[in-house]
C-alpha positions, 0 to 999 in steps of 0.5 A: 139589693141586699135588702131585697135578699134579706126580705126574701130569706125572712120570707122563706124562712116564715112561710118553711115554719108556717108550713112545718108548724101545719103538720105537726101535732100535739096534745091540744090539737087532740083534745080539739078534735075530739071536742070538734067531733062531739058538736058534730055529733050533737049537730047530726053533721055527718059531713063534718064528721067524714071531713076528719077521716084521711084517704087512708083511713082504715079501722077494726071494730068488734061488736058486743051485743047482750054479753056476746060477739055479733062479729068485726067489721073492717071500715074504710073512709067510705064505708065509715061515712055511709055508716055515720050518715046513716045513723046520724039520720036515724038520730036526727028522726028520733029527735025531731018525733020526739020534739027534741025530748030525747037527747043522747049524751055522749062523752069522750074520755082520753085515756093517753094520748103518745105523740110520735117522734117528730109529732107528725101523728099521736096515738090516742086510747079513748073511751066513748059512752053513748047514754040516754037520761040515765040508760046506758046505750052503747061504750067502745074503747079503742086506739086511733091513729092521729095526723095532721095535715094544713093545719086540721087534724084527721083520723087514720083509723084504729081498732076499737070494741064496741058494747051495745046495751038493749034494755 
């Protein structure tokens, strides 16, 4: 009997930590999910790319265009996914018409990232550059609201800036 009992709080003190250790998040777990998010990219996948965005995700865009405002966008989860399907599309036309000659190279620079108290989410400052060969096409800068929940980190949104360069 006590052998029973002290198998059952090895059990439930493992499985508590297991639990707690899949909402918790850190530095590492950050740079993974950036790093998931650029294959994504390079892959045209869409679908992994809205599978990182929590139910509660909300985000602030201003847009630049050619020295000068174009406007601010207000995004939920859903309008976000529309937006990145309808551009990795676009992207992937562009690739396949071209046999794969044109290729944009995308680059994501951390410029801190401030796990909260209790590391239940981090505040990450990123900087991401889109370029084609050597042309610059488009740089936002902005903050992001980061969470982890069963072990997969997921984006609560932000407010970022966006410059698009036409040439």
């Amino acid at each position: 009997m006590l052998g029973r009992l002290i198998a059952l709080v090895v059990l439930a003190t493992v499985a508590f930590v297991a639990w707690n250790r899949g909402w918790t998040i850190d530095e590492a777990q950050v740079r993974q999910f950036y790093d998931r998010q650029l294959v994504a990219f390079r892959d045209f996948d869409h679908e992994a790319m809205c599978k990182d965005l929590a139910g509660d995700y909300r985000a602030r865009l201003v847009q630049y265009a050619d020295g000068r405002r174009l406007g601010e966008t207000v995004l939920d989860s859903d309008g976000t996914c529309e937006m990145t399907r309808q551009t990795m599309e676009e992207l992937r036309r562009l690739h396949a018409r071209s046999r794969g000659l044109i290729a944009f190279d995308v680059r994501v620079d951390i410029g801190s990232i401030r796990v909260a108290p209790g590391r239940r989410s981090a505040t990450v400052e990123v900087t991401t550059t889109i370029k084609l060969g050597e042309m610059l096409i488009a740089r936002s800068r902005g903050t992001e609201r980061l969470s982890r929940t069963w072990w997969r980190v997921r984006s609560h949104g932000g407010e970022g800036q966006t410059w698009s360069y036409v040439y």
